[in-house]
PDB file of N, CA, C, O and CB in Angstrom:
ATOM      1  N   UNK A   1     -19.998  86.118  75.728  1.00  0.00           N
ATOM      2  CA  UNK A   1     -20.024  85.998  74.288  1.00  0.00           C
ATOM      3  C   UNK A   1     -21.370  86.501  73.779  1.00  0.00           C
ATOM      4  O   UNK A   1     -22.415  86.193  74.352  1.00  0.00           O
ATOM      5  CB  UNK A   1     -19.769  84.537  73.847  1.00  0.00           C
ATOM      6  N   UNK A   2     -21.329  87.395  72.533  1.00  0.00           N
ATOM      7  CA  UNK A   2     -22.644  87.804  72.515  1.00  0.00           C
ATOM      8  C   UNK A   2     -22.946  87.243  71.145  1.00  0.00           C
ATOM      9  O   UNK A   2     -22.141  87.262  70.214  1.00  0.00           O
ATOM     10  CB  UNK A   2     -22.896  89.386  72.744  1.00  0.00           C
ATOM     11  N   UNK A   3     -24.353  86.667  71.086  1.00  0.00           N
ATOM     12  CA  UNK A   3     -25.071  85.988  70.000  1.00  0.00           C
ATOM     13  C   UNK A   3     -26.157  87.170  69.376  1.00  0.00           C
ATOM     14  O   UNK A   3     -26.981  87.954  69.846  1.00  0.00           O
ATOM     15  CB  UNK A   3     -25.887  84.537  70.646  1.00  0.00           C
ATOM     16  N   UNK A   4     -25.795  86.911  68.439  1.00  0.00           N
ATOM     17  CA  UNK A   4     -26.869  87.357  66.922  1.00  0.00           C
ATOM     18  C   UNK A   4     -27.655  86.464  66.217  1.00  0.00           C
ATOM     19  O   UNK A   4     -27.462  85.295  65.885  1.00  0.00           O
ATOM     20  CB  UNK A   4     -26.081  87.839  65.678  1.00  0.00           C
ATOM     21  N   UNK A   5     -28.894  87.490  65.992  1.00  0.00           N
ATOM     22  CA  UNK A   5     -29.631  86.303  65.529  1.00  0.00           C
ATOM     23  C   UNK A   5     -29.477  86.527  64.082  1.00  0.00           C
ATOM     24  O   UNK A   5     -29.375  87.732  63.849  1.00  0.00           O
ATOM     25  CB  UNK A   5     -31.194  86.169  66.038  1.00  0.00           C
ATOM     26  N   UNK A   6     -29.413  85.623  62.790  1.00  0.00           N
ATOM     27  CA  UNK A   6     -29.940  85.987  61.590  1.00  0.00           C
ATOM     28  C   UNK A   6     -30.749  85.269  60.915  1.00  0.00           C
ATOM     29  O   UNK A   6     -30.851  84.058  60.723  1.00  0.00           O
ATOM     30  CB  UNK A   6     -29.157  86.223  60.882  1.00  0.00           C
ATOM     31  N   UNK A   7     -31.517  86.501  60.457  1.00  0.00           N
ATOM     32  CA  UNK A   7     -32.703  86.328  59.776  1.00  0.00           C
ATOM     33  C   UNK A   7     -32.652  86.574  58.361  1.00  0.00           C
ATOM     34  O   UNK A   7     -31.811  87.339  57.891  1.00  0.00           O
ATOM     35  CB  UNK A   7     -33.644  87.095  60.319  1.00  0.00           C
ATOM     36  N   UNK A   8     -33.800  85.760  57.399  1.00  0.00           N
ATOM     37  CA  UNK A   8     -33.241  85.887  56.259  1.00  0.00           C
ATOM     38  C   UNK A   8     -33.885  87.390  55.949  1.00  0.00           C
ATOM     39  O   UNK A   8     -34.437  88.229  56.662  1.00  0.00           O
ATOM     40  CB  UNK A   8     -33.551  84.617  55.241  1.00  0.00           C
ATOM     41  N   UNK A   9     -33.481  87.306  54.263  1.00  0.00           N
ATOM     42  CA  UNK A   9     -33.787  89.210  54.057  1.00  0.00           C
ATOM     43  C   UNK A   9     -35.051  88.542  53.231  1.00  0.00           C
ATOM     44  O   UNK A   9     -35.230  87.478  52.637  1.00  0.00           O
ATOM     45  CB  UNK A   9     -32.280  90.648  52.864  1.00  0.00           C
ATOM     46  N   UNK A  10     -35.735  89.571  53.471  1.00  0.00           N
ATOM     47  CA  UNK A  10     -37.546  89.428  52.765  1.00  0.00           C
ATOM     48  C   UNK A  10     -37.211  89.988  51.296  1.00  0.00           C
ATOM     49  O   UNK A  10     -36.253  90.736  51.104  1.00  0.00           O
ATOM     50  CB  UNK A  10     -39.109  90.732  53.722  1.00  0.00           C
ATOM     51  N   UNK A  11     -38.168  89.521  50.171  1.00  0.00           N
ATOM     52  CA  UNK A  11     -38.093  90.006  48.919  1.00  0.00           C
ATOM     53  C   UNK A  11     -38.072  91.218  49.250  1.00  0.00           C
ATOM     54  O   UNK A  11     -36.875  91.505  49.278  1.00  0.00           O
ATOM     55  CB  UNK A  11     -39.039  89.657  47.983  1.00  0.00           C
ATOM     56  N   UNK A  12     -38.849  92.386  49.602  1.00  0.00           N
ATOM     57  CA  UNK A  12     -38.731  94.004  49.817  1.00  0.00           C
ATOM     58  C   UNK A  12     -37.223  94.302  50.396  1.00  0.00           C
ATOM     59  O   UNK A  12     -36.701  95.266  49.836  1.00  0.00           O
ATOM     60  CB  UNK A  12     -39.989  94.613  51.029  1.00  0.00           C
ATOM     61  N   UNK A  13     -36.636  93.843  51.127  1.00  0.00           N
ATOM     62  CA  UNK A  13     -35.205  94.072  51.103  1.00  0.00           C
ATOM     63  C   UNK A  13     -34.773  94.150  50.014  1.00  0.00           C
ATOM     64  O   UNK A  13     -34.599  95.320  49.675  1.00  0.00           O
ATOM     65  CB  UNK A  13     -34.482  93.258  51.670  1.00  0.00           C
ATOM     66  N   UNK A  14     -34.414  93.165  49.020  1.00  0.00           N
ATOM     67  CA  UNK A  14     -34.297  93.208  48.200  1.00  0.00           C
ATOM     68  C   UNK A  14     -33.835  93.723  46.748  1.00  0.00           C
ATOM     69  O   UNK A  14     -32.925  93.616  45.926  1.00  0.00           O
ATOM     70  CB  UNK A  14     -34.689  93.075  48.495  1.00  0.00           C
ATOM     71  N   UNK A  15     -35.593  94.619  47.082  1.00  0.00           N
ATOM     72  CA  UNK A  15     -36.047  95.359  46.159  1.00  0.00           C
ATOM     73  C   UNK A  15     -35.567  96.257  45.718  1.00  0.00           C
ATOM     74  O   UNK A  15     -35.276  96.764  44.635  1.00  0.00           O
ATOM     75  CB  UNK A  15     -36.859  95.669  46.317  1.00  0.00           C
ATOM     76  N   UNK A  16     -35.466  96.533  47.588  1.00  0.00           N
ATOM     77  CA  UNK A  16     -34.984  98.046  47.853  1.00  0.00           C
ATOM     78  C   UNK A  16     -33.773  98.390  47.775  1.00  0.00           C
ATOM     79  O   UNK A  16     -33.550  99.584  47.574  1.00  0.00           O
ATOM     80  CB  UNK A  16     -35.243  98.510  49.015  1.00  0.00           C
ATOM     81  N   UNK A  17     -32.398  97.254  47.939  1.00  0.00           N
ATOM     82  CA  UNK A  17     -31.065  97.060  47.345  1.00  0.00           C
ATOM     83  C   UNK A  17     -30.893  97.390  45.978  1.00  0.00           C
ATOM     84  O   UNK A  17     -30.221  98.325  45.545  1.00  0.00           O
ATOM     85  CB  UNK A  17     -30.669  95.770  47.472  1.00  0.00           C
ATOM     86  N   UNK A  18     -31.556  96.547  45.314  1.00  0.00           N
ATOM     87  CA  UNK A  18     -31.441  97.151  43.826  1.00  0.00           C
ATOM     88  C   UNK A  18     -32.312  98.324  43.374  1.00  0.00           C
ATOM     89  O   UNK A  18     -32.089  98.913  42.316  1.00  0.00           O
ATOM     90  CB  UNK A  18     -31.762  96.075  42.840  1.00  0.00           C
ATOM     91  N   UNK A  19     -33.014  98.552  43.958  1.00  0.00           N
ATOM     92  CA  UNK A  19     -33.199 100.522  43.653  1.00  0.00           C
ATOM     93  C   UNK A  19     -32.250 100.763  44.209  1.00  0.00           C
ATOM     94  O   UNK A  19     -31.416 100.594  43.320  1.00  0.00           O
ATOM     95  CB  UNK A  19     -34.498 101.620  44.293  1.00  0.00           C
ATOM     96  N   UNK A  20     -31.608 101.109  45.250  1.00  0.00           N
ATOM     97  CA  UNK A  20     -30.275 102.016  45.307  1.00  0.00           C
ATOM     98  C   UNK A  20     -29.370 101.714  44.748  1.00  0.00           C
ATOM     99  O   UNK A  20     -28.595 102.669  44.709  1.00  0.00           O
ATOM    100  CB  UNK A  20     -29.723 102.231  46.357  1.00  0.00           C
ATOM    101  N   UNK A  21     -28.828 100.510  44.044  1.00  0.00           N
ATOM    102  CA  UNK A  21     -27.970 100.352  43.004  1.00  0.00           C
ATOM    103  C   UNK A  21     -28.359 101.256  42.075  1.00  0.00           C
ATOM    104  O   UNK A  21     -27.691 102.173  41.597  1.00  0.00           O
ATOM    105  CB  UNK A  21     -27.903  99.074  42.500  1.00  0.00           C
ATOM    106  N   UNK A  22     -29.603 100.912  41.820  1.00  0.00           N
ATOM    107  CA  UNK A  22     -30.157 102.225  40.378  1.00  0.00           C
ATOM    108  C   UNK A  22     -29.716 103.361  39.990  1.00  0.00           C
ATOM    109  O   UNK A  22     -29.387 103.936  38.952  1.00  0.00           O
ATOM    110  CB  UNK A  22     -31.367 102.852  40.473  1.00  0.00           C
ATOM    111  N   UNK A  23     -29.838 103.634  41.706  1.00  0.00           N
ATOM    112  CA  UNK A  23     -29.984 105.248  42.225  1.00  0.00           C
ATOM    113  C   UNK A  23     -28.864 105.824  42.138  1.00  0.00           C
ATOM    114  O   UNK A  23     -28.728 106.980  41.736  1.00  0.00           O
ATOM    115  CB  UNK A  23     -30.414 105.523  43.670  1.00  0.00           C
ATOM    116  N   UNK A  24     -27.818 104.974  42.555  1.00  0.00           N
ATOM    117  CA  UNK A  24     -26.350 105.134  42.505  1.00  0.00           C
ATOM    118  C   UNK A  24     -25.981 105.413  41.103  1.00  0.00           C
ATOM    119  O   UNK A  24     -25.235 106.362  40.864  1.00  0.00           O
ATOM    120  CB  UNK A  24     -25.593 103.885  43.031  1.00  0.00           C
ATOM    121  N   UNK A  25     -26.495 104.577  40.043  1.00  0.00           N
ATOM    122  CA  UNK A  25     -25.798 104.450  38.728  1.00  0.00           C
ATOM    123  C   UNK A  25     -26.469 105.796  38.264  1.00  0.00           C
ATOM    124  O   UNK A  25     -25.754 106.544  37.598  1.00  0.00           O
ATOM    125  CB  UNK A  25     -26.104 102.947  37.735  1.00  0.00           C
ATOM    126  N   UNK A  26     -27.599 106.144  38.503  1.00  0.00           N
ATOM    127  CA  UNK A  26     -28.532 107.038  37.450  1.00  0.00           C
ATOM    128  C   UNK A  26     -27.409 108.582  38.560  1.00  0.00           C
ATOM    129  O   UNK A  26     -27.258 109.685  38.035  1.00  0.00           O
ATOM    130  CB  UNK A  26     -31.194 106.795  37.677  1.00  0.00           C
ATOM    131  N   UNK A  27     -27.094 108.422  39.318  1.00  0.00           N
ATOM    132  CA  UNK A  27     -26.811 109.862  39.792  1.00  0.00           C
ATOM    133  C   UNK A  27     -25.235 109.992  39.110  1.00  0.00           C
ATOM    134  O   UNK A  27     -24.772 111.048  38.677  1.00  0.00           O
ATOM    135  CB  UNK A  27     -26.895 110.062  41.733  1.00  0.00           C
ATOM    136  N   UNK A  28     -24.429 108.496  39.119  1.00  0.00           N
ATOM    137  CA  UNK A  28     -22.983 108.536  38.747  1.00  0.00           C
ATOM    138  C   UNK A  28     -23.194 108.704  37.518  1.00  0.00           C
ATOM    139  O   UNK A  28     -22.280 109.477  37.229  1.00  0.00           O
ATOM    140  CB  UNK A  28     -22.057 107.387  39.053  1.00  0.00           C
ATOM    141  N   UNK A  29     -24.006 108.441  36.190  1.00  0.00           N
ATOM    142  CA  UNK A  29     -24.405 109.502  35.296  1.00  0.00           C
ATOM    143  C   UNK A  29     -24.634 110.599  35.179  1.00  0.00           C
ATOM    144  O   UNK A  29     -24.417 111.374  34.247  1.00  0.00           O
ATOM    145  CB  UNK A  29     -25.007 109.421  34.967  1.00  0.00           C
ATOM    146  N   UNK A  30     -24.941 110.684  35.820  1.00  0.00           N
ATOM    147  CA  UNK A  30     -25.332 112.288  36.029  1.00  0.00           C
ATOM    148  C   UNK A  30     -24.194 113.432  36.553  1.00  0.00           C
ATOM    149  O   UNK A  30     -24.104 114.621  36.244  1.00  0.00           O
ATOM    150  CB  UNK A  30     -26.520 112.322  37.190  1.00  0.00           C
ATOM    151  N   UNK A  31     -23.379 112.633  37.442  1.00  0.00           N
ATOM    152  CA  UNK A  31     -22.654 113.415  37.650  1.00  0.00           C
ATOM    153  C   UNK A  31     -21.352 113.556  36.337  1.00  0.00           C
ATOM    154  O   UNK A  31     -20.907 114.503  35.687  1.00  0.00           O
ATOM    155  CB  UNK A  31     -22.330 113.069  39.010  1.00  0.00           C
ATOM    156  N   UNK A  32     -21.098 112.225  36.383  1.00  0.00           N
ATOM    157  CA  UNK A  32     -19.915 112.603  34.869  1.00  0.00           C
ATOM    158  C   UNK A  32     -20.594 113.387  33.699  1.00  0.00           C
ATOM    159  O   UNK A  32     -19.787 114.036  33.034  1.00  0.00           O
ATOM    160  CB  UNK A  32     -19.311 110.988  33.952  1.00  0.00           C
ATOM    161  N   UNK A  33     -22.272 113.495  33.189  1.00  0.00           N
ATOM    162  CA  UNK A  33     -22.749 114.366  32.379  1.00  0.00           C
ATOM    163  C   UNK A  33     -21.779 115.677  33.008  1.00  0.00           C
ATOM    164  O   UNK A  33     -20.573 115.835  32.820  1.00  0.00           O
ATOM    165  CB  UNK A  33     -24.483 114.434  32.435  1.00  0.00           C
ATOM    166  N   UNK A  34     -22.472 116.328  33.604  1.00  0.00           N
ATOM    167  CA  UNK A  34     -22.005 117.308  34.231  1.00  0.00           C
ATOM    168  C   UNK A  34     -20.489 117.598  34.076  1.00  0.00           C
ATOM    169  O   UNK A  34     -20.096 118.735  33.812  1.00  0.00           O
ATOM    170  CB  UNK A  34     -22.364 117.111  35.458  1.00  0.00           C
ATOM    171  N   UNK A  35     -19.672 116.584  34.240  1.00  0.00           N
ATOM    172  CA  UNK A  35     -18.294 117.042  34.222  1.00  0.00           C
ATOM    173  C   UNK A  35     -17.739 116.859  32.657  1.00  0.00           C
ATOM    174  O   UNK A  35     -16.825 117.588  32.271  1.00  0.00           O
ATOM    175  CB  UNK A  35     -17.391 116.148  35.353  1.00  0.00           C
ATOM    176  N   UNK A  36     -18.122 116.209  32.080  1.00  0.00           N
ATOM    177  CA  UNK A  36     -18.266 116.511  30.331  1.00  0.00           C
ATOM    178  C   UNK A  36     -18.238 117.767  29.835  1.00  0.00           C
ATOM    179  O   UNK A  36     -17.373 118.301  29.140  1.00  0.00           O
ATOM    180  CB  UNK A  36     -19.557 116.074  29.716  1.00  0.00           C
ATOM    181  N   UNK A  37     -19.663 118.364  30.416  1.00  0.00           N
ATOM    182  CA  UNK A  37     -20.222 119.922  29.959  1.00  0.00           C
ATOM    183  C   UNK A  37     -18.877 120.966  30.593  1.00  0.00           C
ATOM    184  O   UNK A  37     -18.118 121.729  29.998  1.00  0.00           O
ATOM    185  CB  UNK A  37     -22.120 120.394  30.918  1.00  0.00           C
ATOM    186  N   UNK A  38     -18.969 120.677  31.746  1.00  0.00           N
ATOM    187  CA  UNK A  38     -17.777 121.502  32.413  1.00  0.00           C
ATOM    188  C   UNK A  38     -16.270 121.608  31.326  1.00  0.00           C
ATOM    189  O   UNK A  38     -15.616 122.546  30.870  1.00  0.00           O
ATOM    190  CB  UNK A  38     -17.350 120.573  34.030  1.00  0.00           C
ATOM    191  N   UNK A  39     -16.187 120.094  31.240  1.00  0.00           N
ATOM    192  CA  UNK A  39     -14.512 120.224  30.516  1.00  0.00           C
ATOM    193  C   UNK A  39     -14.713 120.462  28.773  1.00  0.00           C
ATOM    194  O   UNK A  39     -13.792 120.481  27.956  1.00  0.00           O
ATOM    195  CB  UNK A  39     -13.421 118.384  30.799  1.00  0.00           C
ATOM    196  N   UNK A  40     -16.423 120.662  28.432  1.00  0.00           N
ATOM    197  CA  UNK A  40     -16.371 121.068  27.261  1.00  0.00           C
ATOM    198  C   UNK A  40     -16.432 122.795  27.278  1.00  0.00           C
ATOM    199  O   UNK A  40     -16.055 123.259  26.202  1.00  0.00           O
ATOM    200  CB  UNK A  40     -17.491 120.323  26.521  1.00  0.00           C
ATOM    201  N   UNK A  41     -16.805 123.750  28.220  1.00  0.00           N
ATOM    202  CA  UNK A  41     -16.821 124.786  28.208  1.00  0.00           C
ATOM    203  C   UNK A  41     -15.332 125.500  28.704  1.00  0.00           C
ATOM    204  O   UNK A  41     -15.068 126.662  28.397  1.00  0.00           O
ATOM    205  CB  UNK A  41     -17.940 124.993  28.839  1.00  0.00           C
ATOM    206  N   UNK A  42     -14.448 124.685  29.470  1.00  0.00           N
ATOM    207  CA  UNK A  42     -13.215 124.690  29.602  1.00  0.00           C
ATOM    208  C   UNK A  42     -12.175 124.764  28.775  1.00  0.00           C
ATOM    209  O   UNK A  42     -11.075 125.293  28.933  1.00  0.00           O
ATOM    210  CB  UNK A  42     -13.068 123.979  30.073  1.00  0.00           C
ATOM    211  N   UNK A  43     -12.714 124.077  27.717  1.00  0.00           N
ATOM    212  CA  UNK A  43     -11.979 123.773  26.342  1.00  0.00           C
ATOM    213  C   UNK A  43     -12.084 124.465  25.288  1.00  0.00           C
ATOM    214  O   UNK A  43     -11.364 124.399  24.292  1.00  0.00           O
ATOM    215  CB  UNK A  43     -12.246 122.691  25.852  1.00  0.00           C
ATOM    216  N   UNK A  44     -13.411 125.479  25.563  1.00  0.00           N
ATOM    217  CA  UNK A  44     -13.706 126.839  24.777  1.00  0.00           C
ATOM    218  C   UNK A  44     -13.570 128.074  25.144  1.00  0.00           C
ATOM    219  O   UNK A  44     -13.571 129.034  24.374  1.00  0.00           O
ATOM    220  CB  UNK A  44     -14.802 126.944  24.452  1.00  0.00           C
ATOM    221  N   UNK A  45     -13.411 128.128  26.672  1.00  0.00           N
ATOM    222  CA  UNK A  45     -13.536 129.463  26.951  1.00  0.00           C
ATOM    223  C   UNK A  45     -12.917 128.999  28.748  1.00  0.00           C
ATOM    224  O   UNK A  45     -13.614 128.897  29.758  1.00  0.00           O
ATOM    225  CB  UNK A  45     -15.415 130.242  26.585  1.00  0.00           C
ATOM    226  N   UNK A  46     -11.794 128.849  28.647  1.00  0.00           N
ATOM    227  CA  UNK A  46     -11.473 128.494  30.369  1.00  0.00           C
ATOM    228  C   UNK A  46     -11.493 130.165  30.707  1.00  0.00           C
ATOM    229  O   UNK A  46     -12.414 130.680  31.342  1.00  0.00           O
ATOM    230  CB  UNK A  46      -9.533 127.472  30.856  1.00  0.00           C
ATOM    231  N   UNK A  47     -10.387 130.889  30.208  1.00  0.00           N
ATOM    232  CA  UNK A  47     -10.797 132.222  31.185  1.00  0.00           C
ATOM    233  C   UNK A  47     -12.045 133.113  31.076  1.00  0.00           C
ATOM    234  O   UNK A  47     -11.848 134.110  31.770  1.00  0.00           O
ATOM    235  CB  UNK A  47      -9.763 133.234  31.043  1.00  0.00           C
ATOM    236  N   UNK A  48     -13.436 133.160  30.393  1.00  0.00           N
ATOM    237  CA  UNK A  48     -14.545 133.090  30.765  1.00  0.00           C
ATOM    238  C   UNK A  48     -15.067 132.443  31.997  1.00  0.00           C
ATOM    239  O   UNK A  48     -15.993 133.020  32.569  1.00  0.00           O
ATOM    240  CB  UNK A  48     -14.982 132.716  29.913  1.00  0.00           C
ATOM    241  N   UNK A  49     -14.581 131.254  32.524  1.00  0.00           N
ATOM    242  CA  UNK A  49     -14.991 130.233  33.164  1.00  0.00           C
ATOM    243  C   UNK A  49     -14.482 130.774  34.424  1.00  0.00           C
ATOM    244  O   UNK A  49     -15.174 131.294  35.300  1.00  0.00           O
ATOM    245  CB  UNK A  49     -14.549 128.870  32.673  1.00  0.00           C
ATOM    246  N   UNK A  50     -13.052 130.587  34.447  1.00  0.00           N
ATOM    247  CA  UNK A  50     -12.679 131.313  35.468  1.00  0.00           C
ATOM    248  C   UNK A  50     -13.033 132.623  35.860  1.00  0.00           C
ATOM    249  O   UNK A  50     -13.073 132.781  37.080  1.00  0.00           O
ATOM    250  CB  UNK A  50     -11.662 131.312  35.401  1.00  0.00           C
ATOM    251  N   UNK A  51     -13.351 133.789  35.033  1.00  0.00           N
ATOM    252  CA  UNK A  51     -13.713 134.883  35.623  1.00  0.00           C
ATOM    253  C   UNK A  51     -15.202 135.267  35.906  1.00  0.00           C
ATOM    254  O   UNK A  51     -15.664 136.408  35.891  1.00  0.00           O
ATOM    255  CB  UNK A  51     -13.163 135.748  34.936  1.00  0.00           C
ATOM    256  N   UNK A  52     -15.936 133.982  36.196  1.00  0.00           N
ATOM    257  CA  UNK A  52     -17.267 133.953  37.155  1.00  0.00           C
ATOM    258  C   UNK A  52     -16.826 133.244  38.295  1.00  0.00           C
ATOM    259  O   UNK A  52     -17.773 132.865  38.983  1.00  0.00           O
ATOM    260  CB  UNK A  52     -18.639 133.190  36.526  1.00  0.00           C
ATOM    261  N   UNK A  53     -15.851 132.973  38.676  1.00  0.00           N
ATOM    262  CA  UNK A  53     -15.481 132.742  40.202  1.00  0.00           C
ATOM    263  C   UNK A  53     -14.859 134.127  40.909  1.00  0.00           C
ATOM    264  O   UNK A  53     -15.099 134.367  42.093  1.00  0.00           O
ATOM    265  CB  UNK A  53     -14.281 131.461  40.304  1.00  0.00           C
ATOM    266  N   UNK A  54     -14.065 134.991  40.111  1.00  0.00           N
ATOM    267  CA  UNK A  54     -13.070 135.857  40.488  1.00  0.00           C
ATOM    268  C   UNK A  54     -13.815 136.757  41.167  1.00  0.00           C
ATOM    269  O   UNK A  54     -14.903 137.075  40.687  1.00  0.00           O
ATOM    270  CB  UNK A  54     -12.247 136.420  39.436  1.00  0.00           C
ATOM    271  N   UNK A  55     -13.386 137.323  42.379  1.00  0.00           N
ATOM    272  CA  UNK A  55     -14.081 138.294  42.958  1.00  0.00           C
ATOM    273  C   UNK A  55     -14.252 139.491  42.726  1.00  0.00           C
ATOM    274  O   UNK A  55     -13.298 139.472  41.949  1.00  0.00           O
ATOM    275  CB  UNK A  55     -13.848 138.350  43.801  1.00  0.00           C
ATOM    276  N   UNK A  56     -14.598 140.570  42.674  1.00  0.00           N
ATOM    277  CA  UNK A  56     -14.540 141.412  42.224  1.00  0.00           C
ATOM    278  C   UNK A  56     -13.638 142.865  43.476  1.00  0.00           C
ATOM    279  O   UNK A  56     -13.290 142.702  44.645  1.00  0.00           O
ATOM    280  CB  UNK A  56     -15.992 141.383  41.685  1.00  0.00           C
ATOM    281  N   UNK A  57     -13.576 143.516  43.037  1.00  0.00           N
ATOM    282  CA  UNK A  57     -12.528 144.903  43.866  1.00  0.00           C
ATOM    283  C   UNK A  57     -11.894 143.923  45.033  1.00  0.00           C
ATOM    284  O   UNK A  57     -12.168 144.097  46.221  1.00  0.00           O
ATOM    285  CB  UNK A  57     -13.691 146.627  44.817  1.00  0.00           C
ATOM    286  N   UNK A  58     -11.120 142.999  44.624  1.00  0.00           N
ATOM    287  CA  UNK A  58     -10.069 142.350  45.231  1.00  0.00           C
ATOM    288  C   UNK A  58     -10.909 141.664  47.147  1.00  0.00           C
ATOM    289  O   UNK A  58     -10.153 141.142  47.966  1.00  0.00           O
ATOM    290  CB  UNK A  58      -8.535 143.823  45.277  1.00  0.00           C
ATOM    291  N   UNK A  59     -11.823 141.769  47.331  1.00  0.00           N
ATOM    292  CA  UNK A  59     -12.030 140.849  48.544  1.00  0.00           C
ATOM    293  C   UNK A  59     -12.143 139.746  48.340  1.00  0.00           C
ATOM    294  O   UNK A  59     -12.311 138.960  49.273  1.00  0.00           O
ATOM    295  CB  UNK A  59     -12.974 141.027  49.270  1.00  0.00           C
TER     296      UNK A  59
END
């Protein structure tokens, strides 16, 4: 049978939990910004949009 020990978590644990909560929220902002802008330029000009992906002389 194998034993674990536990120990409690130090305030700097912590800390450092809720900065990456932060980190998480400030980037999941960031990313839906981004997809806003996207589906607002979509909504003005999708085949503009699409024809900066399209390749050019068919390769």
């Amino acid at each position: 049978m194998r034993r674990e020990q536990i120990r409690p978590q130090s305030a700097s644990q912590e800390v450092e939990e809720e900065e990456i909560e932060i980190s998480a929220t400030t980037q999941t902002s960031s990313v839906d910004d981004l997809l806003d802008e996207i589906d607002a330029v979509l909504e003005t000009n999708a085949e503009s949009f699409v024809q900066g992906f399209v390749q050019k002389g068919g390769q």
